[in-house]
Backbone as JSON, one array per atom type, in Angstrom:
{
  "sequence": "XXXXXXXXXXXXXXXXXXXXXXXXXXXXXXXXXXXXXXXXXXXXXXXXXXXXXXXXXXXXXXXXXXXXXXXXXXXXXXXXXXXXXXXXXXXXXXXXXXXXXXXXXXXXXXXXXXXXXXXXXXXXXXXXXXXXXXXXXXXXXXXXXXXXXXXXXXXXXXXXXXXXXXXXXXXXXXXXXXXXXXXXXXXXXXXXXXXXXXXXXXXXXXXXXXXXXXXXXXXXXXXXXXXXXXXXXXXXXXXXXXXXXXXXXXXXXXXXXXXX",
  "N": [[-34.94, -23.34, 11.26], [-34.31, -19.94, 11.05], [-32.04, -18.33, 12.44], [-32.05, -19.87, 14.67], [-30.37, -21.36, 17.13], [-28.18, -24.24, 17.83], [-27.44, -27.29, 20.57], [-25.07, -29.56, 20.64], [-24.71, -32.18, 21.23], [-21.38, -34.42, 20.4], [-19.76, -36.45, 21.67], [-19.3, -37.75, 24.62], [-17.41, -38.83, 25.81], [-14.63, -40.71, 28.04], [-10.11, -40.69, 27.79], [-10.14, -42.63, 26.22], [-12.71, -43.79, 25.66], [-15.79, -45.07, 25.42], [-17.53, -47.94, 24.57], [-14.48, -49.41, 26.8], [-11.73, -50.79, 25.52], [-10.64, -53.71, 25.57], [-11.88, -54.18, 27.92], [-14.37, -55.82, 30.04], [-16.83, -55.0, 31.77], [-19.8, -54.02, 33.16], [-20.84, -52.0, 31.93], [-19.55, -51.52, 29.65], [-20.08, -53.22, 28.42], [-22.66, -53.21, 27.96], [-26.14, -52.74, 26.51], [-27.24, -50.39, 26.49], [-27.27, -47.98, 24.65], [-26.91, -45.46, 25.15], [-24.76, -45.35, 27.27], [-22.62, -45.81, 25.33], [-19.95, -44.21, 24.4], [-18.43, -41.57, 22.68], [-15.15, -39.96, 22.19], [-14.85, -36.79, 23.56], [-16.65, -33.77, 22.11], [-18.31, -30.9, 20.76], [-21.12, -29.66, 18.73], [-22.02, -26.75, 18.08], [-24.66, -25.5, 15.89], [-25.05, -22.61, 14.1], [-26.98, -19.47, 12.99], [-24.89, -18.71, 11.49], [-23.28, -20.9, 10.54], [-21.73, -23.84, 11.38], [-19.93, -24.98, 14.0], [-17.5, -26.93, 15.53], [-16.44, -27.9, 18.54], [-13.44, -28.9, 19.22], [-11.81, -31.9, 18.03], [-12.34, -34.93, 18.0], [-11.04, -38.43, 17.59], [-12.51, -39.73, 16.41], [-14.07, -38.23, 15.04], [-15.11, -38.24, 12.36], [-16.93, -40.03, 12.23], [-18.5, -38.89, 13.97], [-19.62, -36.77, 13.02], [-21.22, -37.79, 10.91], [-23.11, -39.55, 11.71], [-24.65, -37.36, 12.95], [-25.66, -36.17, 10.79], [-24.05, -33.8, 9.76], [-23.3, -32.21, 6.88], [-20.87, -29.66, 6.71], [-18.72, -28.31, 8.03], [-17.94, -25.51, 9.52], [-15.89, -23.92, 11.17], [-13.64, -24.59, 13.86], [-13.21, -24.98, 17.17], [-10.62, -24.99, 19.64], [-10.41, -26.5, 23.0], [-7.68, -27.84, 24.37], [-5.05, -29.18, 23.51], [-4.57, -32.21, 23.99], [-4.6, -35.4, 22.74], [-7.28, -36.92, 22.82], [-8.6, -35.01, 22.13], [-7.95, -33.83, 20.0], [-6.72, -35.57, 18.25], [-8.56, -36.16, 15.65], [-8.6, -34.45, 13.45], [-7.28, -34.43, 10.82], [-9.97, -35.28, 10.08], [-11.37, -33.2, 8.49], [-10.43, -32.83, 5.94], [-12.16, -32.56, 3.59], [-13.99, -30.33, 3.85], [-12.84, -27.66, 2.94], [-12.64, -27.8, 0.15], [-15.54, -27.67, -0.35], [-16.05, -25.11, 1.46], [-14.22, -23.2, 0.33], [-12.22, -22.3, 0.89], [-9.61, -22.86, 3.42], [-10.2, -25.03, 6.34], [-10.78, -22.15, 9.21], [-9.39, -22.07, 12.56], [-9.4, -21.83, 15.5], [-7.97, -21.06, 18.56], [-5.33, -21.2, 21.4], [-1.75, -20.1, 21.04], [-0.21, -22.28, 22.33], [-1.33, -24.41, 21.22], [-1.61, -24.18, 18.83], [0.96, -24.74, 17.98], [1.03, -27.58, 18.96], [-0.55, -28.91, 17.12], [0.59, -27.81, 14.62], [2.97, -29.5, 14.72], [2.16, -32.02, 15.16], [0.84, -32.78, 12.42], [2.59, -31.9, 10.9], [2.59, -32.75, 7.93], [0.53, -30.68, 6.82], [1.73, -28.74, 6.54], [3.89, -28.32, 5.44], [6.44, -26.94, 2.53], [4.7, -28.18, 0.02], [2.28, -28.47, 0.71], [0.07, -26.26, 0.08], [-0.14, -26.45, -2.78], [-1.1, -28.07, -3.44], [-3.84, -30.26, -4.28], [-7.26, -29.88, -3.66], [-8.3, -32.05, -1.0], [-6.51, -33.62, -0.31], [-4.17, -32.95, 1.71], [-4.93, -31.84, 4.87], [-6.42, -28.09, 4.28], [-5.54, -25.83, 6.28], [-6.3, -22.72, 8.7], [-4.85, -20.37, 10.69], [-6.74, -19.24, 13.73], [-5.75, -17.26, 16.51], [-6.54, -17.27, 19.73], [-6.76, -15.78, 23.15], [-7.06, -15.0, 26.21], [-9.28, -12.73, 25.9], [-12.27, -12.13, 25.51], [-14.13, -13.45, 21.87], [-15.11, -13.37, 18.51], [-16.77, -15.6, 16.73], [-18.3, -17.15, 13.49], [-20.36, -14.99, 14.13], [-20.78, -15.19, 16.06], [-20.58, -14.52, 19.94], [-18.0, -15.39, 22.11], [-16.62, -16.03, 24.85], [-14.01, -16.84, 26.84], [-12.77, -19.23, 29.76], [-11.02, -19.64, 31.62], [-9.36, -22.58, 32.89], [-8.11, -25.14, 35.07], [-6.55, -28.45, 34.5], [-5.21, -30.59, 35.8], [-1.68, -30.21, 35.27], [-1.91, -28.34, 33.16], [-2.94, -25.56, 31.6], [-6.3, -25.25, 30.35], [-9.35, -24.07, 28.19], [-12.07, -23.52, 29.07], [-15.42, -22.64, 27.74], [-17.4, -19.88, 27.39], [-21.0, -19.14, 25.65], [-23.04, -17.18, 24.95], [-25.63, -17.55, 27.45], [-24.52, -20.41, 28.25], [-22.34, -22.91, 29.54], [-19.12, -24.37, 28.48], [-17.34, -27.17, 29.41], [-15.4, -29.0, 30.19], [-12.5, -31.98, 30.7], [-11.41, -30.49, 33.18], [-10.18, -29.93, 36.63], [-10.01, -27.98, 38.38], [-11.18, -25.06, 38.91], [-10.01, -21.85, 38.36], [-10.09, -19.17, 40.34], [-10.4, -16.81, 39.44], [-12.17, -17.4, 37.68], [-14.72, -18.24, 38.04], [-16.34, -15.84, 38.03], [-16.81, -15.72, 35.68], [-19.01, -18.0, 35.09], [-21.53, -17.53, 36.34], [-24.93, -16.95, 36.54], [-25.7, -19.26, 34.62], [-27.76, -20.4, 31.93], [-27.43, -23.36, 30.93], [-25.25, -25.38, 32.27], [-22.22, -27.24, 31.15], [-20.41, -29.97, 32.36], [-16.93, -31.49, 33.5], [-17.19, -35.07, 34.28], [-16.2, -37.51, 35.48], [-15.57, -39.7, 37.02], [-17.18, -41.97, 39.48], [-15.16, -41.84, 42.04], [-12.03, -39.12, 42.72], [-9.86, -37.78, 41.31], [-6.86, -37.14, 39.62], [-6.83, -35.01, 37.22], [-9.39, -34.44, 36.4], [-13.09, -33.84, 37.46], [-14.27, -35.59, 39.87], [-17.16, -37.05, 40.53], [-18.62, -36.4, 42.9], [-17.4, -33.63, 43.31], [-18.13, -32.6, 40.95], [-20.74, -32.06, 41.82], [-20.53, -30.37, 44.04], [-19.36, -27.82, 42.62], [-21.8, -27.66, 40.83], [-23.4, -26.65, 42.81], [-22.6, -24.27, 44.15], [-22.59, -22.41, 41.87], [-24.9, -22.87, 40.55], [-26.24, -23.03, 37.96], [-29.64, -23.38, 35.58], [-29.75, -25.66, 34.27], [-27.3, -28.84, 34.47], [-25.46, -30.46, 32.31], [-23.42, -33.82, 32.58], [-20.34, -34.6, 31.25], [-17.55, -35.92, 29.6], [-17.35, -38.59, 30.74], [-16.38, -41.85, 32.43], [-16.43, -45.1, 32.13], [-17.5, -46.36, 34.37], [-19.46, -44.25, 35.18], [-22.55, -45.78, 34.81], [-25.29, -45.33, 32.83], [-27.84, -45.14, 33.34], [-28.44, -45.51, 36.21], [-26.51, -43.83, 37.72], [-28.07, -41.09, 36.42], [-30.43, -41.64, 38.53], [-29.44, -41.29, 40.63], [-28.98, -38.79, 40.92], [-29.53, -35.0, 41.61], [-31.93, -32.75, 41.05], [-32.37, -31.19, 37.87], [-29.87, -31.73, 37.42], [-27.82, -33.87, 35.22], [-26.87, -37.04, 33.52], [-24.82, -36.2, 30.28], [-25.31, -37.2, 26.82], [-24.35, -38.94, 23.83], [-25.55, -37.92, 21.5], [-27.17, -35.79, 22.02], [-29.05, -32.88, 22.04], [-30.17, -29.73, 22.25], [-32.02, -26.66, 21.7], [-31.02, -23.07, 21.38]],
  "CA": [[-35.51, -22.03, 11.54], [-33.56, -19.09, 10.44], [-32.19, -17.28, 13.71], [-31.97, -21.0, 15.91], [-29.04, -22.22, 17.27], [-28.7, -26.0, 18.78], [-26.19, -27.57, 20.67], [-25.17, -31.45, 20.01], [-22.94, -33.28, 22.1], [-20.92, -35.57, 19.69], [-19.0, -37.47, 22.45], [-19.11, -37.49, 25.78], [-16.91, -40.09, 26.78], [-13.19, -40.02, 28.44], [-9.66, -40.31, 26.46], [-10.06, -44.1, 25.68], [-13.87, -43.94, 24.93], [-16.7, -46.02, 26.49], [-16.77, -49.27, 25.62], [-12.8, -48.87, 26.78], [-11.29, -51.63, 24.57], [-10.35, -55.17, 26.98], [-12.95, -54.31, 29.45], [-15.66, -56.53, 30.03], [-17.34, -54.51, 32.77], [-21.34, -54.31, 32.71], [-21.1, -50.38, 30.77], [-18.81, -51.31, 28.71], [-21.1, -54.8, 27.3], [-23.8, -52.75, 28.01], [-26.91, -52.45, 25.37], [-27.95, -48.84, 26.04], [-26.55, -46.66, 23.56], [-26.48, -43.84, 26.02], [-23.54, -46.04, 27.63], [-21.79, -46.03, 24.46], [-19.39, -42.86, 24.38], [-17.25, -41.18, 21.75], [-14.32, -39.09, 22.32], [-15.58, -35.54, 23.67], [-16.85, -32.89, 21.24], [-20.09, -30.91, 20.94], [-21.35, -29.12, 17.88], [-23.0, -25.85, 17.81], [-25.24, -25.08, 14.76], [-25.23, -21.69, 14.65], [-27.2, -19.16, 11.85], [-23.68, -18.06, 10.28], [-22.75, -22.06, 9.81], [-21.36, -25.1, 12.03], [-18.87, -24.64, 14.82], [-17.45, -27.76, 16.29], [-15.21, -27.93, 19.73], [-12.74, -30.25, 19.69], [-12.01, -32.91, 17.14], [-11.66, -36.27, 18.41], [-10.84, -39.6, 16.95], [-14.19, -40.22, 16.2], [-14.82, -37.19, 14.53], [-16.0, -38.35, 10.94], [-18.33, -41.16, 12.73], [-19.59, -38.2, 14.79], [-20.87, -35.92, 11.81], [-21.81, -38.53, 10.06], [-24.09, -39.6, 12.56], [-25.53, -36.21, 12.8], [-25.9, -35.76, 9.2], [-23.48, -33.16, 9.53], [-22.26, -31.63, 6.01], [-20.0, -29.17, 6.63], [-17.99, -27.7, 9.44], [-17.25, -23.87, 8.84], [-14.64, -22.89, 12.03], [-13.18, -25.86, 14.87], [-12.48, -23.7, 18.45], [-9.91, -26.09, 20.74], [-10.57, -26.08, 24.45], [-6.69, -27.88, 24.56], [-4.0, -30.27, 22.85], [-4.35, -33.11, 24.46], [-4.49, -36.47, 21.72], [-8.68, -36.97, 22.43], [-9.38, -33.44, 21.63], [-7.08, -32.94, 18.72], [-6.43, -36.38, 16.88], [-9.62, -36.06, 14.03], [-8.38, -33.3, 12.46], [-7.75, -34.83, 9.52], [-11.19, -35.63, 9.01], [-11.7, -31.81, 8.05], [-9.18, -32.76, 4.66], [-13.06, -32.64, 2.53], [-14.33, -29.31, 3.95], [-12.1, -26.69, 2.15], [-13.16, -27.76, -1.36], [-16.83, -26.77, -0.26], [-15.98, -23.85, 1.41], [-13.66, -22.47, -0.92], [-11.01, -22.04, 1.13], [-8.96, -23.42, 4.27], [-10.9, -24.35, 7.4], [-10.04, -21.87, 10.09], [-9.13, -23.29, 13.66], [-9.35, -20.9, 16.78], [-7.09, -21.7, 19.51], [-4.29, -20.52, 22.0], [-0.64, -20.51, 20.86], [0.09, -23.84, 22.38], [-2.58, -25.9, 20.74], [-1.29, -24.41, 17.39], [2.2, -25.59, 17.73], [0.77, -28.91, 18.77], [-1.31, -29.43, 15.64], [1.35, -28.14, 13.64], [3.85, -31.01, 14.95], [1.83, -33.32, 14.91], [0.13, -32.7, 11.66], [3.44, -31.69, 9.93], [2.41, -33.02, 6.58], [-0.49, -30.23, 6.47], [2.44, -27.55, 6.54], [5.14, -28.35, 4.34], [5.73, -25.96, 1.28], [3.74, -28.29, -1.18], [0.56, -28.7, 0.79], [-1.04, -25.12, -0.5], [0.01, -26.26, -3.93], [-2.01, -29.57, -3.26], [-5.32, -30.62, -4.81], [-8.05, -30.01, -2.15], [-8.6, -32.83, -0.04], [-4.87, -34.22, -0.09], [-3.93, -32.86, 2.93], [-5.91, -30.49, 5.51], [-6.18, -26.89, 4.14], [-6.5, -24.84, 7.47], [-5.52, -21.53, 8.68], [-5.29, -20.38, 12.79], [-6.9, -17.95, 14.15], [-5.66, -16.99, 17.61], [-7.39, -16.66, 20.95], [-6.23, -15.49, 24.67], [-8.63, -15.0, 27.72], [-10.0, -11.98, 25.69], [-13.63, -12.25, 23.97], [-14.0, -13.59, 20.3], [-16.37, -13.87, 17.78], [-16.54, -16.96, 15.59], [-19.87, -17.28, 13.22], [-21.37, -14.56, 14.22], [-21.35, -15.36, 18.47], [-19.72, -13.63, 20.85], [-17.42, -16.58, 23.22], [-16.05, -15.77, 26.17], [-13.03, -17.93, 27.16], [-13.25, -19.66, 31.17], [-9.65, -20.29, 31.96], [-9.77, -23.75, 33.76], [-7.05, -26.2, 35.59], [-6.52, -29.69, 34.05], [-3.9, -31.77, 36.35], [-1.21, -29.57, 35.14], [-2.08, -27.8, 31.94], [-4.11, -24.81, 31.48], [-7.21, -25.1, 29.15], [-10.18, -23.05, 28.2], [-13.79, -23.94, 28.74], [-16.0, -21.69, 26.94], [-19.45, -19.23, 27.16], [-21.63, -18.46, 24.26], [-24.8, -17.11, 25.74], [-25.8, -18.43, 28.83], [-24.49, -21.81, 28.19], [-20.74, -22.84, 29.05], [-19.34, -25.87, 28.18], [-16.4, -26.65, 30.6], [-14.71, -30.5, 30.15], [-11.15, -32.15, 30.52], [-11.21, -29.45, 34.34], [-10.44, -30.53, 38.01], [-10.21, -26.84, 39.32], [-11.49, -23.48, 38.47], [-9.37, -20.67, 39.33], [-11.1, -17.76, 41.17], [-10.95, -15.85, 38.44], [-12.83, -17.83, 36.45], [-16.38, -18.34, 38.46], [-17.66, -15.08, 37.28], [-17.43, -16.42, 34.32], [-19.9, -18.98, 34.95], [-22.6, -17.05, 36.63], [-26.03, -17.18, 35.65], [-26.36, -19.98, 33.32], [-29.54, -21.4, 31.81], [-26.74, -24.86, 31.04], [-24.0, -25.89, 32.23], [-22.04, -28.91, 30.59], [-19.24, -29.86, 33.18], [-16.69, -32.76, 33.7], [-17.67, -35.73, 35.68], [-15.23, -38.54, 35.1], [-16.14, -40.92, 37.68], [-17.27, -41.47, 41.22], [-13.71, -41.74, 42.75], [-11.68, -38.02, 42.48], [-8.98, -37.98, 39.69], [-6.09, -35.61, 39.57], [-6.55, -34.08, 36.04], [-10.93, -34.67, 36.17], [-13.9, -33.56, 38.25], [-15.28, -36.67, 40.38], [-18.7, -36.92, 40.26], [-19.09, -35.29, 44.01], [-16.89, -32.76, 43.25], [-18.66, -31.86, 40.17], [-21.8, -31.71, 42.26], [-20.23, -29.07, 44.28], [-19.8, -26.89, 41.84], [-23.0, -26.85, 40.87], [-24.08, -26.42, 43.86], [-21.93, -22.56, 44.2], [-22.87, -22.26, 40.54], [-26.82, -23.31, 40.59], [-27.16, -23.42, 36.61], [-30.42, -23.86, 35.79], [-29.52, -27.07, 33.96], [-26.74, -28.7, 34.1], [-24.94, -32.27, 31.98], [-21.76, -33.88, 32.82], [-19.64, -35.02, 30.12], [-16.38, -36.85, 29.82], [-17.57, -39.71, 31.54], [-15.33, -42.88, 32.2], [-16.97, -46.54, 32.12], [-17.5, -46.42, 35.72], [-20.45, -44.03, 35.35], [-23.94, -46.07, 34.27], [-26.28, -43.98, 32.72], [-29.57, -45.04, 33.82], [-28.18, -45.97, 37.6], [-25.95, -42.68, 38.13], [-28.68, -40.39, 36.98], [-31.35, -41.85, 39.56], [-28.4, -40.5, 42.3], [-28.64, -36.58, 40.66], [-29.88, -33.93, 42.11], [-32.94, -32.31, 39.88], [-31.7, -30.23, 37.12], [-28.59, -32.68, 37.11], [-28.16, -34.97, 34.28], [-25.53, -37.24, 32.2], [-25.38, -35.88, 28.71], [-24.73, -38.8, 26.27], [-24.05, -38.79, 22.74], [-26.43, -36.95, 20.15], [-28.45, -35.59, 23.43], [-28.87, -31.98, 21.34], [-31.3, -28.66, 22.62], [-31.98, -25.12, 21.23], [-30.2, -22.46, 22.91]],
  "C": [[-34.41, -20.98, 11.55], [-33.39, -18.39, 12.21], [-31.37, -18.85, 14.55], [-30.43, -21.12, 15.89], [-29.22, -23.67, 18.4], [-27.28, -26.27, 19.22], [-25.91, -29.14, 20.84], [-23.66, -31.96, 20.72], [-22.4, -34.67, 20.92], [-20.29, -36.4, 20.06], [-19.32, -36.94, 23.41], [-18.13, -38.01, 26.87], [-15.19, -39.77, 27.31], [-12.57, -40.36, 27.73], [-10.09, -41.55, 25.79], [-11.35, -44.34, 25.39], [-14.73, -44.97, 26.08], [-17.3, -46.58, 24.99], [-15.09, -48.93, 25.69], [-12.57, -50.76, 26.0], [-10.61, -52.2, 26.05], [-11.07, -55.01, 28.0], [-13.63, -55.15, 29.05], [-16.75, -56.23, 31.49], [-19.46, -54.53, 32.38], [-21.48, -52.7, 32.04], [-20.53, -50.9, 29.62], [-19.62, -52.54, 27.75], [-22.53, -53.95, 27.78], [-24.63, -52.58, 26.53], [-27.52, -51.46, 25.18], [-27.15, -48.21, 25.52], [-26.24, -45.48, 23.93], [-25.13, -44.37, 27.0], [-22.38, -46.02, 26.79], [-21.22, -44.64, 24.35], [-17.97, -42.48, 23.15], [-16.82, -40.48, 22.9], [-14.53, -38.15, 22.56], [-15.27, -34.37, 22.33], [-17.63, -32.18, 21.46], [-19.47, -29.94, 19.33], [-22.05, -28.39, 17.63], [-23.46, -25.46, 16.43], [-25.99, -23.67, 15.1], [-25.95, -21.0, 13.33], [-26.08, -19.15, 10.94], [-23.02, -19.27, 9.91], [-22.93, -22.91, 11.34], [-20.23, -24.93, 12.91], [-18.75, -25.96, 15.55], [-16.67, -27.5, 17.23], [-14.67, -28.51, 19.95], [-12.92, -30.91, 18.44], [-11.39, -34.16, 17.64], [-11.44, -37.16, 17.58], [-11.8, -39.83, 16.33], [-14.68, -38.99, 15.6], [-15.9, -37.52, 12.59], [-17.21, -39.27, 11.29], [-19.15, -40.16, 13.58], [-20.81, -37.35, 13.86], [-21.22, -36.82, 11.12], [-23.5, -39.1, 10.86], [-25.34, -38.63, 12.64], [-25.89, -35.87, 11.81], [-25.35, -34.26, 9.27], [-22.66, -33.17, 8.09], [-21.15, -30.91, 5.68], [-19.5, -28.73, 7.88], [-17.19, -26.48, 8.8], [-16.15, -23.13, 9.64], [-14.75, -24.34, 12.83], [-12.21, -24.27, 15.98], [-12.19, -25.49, 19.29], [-9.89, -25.54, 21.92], [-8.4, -26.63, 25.0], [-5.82, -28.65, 23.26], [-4.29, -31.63, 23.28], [-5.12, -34.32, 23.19], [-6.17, -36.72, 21.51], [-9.4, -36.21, 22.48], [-9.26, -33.07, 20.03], [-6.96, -34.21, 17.74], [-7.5, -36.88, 15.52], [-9.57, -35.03, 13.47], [-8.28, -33.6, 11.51], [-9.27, -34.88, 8.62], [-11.9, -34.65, 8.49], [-11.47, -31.4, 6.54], [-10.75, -32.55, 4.32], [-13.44, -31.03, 2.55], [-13.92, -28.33, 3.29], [-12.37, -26.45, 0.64], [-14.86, -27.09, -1.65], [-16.74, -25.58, 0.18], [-15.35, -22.81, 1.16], [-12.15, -21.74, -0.36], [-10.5, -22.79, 2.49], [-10.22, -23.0, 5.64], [-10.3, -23.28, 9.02], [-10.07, -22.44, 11.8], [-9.15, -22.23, 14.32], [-8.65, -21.83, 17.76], [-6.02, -20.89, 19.85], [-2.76, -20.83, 20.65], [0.29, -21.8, 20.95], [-0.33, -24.6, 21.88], [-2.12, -25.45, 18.89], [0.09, -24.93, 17.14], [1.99, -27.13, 17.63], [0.18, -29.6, 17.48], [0.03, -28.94, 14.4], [3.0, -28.81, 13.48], [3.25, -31.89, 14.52], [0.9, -33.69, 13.75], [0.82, -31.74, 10.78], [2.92, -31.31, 8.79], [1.54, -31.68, 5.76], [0.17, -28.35, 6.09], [3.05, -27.05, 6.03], [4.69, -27.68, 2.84], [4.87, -26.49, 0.25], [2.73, -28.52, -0.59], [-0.08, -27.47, 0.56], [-0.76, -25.23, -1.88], [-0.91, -27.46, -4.44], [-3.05, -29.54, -3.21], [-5.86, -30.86, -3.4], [-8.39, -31.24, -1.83], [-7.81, -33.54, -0.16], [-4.5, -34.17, 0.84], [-4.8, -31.6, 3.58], [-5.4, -29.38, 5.1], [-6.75, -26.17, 6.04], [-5.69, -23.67, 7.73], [-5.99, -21.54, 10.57], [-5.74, -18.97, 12.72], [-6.45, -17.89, 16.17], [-6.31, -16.34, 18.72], [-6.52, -16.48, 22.45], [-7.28, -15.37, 25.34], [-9.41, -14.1, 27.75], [-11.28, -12.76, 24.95], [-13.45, -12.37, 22.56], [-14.94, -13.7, 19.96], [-15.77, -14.86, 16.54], [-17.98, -16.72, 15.07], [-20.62, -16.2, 13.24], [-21.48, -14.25, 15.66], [-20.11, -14.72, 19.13], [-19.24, -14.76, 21.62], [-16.73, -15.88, 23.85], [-14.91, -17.02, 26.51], [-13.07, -17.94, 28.43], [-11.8, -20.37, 31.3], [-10.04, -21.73, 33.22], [-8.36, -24.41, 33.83], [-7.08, -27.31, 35.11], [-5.18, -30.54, 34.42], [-3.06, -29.7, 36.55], [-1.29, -28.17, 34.02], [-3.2, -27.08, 32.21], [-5.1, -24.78, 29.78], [-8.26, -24.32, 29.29], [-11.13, -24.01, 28.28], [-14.6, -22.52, 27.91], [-17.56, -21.36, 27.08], [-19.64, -18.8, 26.91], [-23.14, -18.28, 24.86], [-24.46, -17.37, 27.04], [-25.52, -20.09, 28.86], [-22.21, -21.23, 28.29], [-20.51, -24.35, 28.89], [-17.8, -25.91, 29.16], [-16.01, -28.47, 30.63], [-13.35, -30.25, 30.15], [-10.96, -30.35, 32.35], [-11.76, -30.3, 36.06], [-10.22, -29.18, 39.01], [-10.27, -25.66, 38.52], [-11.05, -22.64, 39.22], [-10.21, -19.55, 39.88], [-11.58, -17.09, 40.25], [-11.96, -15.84, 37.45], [-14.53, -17.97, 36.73], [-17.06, -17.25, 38.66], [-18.2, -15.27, 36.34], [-18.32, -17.07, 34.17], [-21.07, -18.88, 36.11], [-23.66, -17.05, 35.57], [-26.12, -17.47, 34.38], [-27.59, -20.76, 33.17], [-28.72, -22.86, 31.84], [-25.17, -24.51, 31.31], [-23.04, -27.13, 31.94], [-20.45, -28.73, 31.46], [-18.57, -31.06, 33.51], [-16.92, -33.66, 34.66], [-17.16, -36.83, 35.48], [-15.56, -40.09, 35.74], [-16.63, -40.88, 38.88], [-15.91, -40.85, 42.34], [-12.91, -40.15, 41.94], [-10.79, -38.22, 41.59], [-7.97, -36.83, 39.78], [-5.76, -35.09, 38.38], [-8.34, -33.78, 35.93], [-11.63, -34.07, 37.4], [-14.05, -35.15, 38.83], [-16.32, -36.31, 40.53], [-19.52, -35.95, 41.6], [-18.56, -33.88, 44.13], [-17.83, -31.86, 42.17], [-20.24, -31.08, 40.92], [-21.41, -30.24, 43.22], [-19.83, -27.85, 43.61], [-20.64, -26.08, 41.32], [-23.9, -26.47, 41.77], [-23.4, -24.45, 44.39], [-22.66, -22.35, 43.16], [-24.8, -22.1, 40.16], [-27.1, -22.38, 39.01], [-28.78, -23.54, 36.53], [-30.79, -25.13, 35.23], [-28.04, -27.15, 33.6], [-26.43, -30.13, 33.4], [-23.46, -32.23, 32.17], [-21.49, -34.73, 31.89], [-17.84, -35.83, 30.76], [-16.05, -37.99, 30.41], [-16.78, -41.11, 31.16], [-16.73, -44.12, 32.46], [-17.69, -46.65, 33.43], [-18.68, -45.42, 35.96], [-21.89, -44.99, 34.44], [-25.04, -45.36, 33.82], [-27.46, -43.79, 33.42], [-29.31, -45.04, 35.37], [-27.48, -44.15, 38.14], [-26.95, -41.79, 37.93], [-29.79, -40.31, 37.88], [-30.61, -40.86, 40.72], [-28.8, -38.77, 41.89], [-29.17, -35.86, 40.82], [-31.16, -33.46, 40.86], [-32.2, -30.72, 39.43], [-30.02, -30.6, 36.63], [-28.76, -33.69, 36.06], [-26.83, -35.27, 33.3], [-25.43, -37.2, 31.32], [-24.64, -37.39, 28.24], [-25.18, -38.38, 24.56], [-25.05, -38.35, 21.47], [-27.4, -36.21, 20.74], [-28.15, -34.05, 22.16], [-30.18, -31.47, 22.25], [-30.79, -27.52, 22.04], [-31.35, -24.25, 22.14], [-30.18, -20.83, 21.96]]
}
């Protein structure tokens, strides 16, 4: 429908994923598929194209999944290795859309990608047959307003351990993962939302993550009128944890998607 926009969680899971590789816990051998967690992402489909957030490890198994064809802009909430290491899987995009994909992001998150994704920098990769190495270009963001697509985003400065990252709100929706404290400044930002998608790592507190009671206090200042928690470690159950949640609480899980 010409106009819609949707929003598609393509991971939800923490850095090591759910099942976590050598567990044998009852999530991790679990047979619900809403147990099973990529690498965090989401993917807004917006009129002016495809905007993903984050590219994890798992990023080509995520659009693929979705029957995602193209990806027209990638906005990074940080650096950190299960935000940023599926960039590569962007190398196809450029040949369809006729030129380099562009990347939104602070100053720090572009140094990091262009360390650790050298190869994509050096003087012969713009002389290099498209899909050799990633064509991309940066566009730069700070804690002012941007438009990507078409949408107006708002950047939500947020705490993570030590490291400052952005959460982000497009509409009345913010999306807000990888955060164990919101600075003052930042919870105007996240007034009256219809969703809120917010980290919830595990039961026990975490010093870079929300714990699951913590997150509840949040929304409890906050009172979203829906909200899902994302980034979830092994240690949350899907069907068992959301019996515990409050109404209007709920654990998003991997292709969960709504209009917005």
């Amino acid at each position: 429908m010409v106009g819609s926009r949707t929003f598609t969680f393509l991971g939800t899971g923490t850095s090591v994923g759910v099942p976590m590789v050598g567990c044998a816990c009852a999530v991790c051998k679990s047979g619900n598929p809403r147990n099973h967690r990529y690498r965090c992402a989401v993917l807004l489909r917006l009129p002016q194209g495809n905007l993903v957030i984050d590219t994890p490890p798992e990023l080509r198994l995520q659009l693929l999944r979705e029957n995602v064809p193209l990806v027209h802009a990638v906005l990074y909430t940080h650096y950190h290795a299960d935000h940023v290491f599926g960039l590569d899987d962007v190398r196809p995009f450029p040949k369809l859309l006729g030129g380099p994909v562009p990347l939104f992001c602070t100053a720090e998150v572009e140094r990091f990608i262009r360390n650790t994704f050298a190869y994509a920098f050096r003087p012969y990769a713009e002389q290099s047959p498209l899909g050799y190495v990633p064509q991309l270009t940066f566009q730069r963001i700070t804690e002012e307003p941007f438009q990507i697509l078409g949408e107006r985003i708002t950047p939500v400065p947020l705490i993570h351990a030590h490291f400052n990252v952005f959460g982000f709100r497009i509409g009345n929706i913010a999306y807000c993962t990888d955060v164990n404290r919101i600075p003052e400044e930042s919870w105007r930002l996240l007034e009256d939302l219809d969703v809120l998608v917010l980290d919830a790592l595990r039961n026990r507190p975490h010093p870079a993550h929300f714990g699951l009671s913590e997150a509840l206090d949040v929304i409890a200042r906050l009172q979203p009128r829906q909200t899902y928690l994302t980034h979830m470690s092994h240690e949350l159950e899907h069907v068992a944890t959301n019996s515990q949640l409050p109404r209007g609480v709920e654990l998003a899980y991997d292709g969960l998607s709504f209009e917005f």
